[in-house]
C-alpha positions as CSV (number, residue, x, y, z in Angstrom):
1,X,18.8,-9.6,-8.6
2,X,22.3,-8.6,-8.6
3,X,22.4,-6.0,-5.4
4,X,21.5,-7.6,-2.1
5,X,18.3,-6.7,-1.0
6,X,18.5,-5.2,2.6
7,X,15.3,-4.3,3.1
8,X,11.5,-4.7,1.6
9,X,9.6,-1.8,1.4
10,X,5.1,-2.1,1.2
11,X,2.5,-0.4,-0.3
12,X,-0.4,-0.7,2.8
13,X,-3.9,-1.6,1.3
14,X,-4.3,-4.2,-0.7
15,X,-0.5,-5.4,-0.4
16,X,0.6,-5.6,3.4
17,X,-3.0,-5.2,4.7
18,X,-6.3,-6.4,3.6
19,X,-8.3,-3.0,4.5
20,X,-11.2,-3.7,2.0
21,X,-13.5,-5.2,4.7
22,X,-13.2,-2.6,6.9
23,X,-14.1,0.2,3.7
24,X,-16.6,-1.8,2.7
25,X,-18.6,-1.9,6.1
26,X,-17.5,2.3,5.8
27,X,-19.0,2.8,2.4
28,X,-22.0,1.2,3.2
29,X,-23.1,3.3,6.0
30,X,-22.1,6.7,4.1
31,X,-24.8,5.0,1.3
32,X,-27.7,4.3,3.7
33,X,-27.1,7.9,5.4
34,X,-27.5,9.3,2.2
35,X,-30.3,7.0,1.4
36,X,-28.4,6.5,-2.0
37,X,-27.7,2.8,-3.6
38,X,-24.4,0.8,-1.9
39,X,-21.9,-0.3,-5.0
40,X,-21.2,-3.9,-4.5
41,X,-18.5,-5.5,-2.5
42,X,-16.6,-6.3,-5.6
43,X,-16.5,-2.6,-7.0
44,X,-15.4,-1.6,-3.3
45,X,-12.7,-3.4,-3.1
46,X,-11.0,-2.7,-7.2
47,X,-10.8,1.0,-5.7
48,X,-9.5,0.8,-2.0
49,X,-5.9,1.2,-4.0
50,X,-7.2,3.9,-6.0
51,X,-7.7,6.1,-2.6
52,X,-10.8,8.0,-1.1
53,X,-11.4,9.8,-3.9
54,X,-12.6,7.6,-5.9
55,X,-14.2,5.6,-3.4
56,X,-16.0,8.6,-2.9
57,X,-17.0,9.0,-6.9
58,X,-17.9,5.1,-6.7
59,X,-20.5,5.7,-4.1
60,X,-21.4,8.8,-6.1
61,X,-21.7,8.6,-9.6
62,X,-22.4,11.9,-10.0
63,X,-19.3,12.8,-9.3
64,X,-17.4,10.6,-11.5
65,X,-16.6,13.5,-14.0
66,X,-15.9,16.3,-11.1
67,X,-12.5,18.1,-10.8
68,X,-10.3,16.9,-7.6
69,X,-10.9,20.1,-5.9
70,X,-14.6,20.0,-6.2
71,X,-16.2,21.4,-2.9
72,X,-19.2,18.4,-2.8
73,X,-16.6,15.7,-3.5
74,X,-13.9,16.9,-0.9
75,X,-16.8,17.4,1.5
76,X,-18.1,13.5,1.2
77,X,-14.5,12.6,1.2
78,X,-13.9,14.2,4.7
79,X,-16.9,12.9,5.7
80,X,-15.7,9.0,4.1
81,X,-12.8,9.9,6.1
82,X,-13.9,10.9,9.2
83,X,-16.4,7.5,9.2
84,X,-13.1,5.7,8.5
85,X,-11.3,6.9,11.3
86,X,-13.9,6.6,14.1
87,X,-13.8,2.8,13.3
88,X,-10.7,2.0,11.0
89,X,-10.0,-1.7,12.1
90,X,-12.8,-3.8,12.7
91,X,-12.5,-6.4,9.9
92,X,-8.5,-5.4,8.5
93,X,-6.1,-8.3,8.5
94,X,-2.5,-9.1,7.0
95,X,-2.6,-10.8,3.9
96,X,-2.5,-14.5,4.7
97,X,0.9,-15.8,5.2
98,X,2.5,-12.1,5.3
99,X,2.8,-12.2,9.9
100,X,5.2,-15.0,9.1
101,X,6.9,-13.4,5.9
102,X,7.8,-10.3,8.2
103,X,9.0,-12.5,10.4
104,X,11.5,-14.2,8.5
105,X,13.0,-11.1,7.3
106,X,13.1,-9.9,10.9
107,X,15.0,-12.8,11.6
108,X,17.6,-12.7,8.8
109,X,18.2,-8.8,9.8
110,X,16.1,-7.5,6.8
111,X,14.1,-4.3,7.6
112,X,10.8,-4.1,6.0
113,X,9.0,-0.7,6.1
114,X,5.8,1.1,4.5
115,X,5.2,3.8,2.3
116,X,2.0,4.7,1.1
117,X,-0.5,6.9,-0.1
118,X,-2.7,7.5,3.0
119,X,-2.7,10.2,5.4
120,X,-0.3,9.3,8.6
121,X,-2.7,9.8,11.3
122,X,-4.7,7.0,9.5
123,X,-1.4,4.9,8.6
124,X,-0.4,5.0,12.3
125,X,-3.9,4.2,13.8
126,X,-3.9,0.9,11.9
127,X,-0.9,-0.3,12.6
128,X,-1.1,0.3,15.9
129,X,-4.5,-1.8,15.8
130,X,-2.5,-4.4,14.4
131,X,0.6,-4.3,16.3
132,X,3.0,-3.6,13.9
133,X,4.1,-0.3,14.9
134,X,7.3,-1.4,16.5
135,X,8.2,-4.3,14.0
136,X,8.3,-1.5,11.0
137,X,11.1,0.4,10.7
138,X,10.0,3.0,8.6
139,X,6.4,4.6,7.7
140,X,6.1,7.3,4.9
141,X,2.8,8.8,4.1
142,X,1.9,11.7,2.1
143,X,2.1,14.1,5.1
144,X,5.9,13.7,4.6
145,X,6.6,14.7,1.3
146,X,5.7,17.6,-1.5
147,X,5.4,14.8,-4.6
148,X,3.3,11.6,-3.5
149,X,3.8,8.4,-5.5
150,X,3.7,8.3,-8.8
151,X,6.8,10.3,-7.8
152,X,9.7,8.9,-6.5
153,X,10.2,11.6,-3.9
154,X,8.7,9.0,-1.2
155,X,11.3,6.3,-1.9
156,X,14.3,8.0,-1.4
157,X,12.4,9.3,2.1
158,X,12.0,6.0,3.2
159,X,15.7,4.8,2.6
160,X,16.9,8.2,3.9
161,X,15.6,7.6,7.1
162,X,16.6,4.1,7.3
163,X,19.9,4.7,7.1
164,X,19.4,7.6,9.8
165,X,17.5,5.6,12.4
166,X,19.6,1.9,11.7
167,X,23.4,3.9,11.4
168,X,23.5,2.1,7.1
169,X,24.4,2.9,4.2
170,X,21.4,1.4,2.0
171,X,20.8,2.7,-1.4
172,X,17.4,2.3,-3.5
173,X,19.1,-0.4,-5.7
174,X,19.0,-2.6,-2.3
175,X,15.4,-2.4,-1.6
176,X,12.4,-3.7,-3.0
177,X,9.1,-2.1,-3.2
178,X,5.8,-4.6,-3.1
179,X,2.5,-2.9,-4.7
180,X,-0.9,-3.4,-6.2
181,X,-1.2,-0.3,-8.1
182,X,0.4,1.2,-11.4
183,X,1.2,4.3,-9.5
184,X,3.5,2.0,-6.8
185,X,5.4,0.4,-9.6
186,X,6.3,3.5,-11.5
187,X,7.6,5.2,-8.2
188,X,9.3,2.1,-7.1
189,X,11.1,2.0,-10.8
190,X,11.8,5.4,-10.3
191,X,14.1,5.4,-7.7
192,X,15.5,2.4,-9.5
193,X,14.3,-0.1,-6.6
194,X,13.3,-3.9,-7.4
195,X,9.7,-3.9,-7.7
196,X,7.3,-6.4,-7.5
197,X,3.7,-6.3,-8.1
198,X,1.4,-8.2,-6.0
199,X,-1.1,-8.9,-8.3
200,X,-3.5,-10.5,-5.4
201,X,-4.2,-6.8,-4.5
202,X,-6.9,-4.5,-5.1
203,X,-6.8,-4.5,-9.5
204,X,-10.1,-3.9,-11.3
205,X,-10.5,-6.7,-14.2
206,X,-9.8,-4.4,-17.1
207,X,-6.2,-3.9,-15.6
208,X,-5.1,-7.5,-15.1
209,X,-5.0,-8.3,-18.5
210,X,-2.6,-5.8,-19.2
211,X,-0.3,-5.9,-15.8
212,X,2.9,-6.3,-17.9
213,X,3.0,-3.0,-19.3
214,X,3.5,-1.8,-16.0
215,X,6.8,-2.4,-15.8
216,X,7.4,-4.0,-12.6
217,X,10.7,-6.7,-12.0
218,X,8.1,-9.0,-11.4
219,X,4.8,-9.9,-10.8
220,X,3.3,-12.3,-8.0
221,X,-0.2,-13.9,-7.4
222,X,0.1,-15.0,-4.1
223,X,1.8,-14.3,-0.7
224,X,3.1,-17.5,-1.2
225,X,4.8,-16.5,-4.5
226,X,6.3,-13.7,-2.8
227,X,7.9,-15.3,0.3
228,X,9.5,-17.7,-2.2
229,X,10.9,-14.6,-4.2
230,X,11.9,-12.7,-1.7
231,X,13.9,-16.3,-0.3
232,X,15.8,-16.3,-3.2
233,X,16.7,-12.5,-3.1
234,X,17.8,-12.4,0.4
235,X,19.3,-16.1,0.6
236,X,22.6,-14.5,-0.3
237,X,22.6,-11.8,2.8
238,X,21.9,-14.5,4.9
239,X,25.0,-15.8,4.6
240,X,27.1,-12.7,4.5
């Protein structure tokens, strides 16, 4: 990496946080209320990335084919939603090993932050469950912008209002961007950040065969693989 990287930016479930537990449990209940078969846990958890929607057309085939605006799958998707809310952390947990990867960057001066694909009011009850409100430094959601990712439009937000609330002058060619979905990678790329691709996330099998095509920097298995990446990116701030 030639630019210093000054700050590490997250996708939220299935990269910082390990929400498919707690969407499980959810779709599980919407399936006995509706007296209609639960997918397995397995299936659950290769769409948690993929967002309610398709959770939603998971739990109801019958929907697989229906438009995005279609009034019966927006209506279970408010419903999925509203189940989601009422008890959103029961079972969600950092990844293993990623409390003390924060951490570290904390203590070499290295802001992390999140952007993501789910609504803010959600975003922000979860971390607050978790008690990483105050330790992130930034939090974009969709709520915040007119393009969501693919589009890069939530990447330049993010360091945009880093550099307002931390008085610097970081550019997207300082920050890296950690995902488990094709749609992260291409918004990270995008706004010409480093990206990585946590391959321990939330990817259905027919998509792991073919994760170099999606174009990150470079692609980790483990949390452990990333906290030795991210070493070596930030070794050289450290000094400075």
């Amino acid at each position: 990496m030639t630019e210093k990287c000054q700050a590490v930016l997250f996708d939220l479930d299935g990269t910082l946080i390990d929400t498919a537990p707690d969407f499980i449990r959810i779709i599980k209940v919407m399936c006995a209320k509706h007296q209609h078969p639960a997918p397995s846990d397995t299936a659950i958890r290769e769409q948690v990335s993929a967002g309610a929607r398709a959770m939603v057309k998971l739990m109801f085939g019958e929907l697989a084919d229906v438009t995005e605006d279609d009034p019966t799958l927006l209506a279970y998707r408010q419903e999925f939603l509203d189940t989601y809310e009422a008890d959103i952390c029961v079972d969600s947990r950092l990844f293993d090993g990623l409390d003390s990867l924060l951490k570290n960057l904390e203590s070499r001066g290295i802001v992390w932050g999140i952007v993501t694909n789910k609504p803010r009011y959600l975003a922000e009850n979860l971390l607050e469950k978790l008690e990483l409100t105050e330790r992130c430094a930034v939090l974009v959601c969709p709520d915040d912008v007119k393009h969501t990712k693919p589009d890069p439009e939530p990447m330049y937000l993010a360091v945009a209002r880093l550099n307002e609330q931390l008085g610097r002058q970081l550019q997207p060619e300082n920050c890296v961007y950690v995902g488990d979905h094709i749609r992260d990678i291409q918004a990270g790329n995008a706004a010409n950040m480093r990206t990585i691709l946590a391959a321990y996330g939330y990817i259905p099998p027919e998509d792991q065969a073919d994760l170099g095509s999606w174009g990150a920097d470079n692609i980790i298995h483990s949390v452990a693989e990333l906290t030795a990446l991210l070493g070596d990116w930030t070794d050289a701030l450290a000094d400075t």
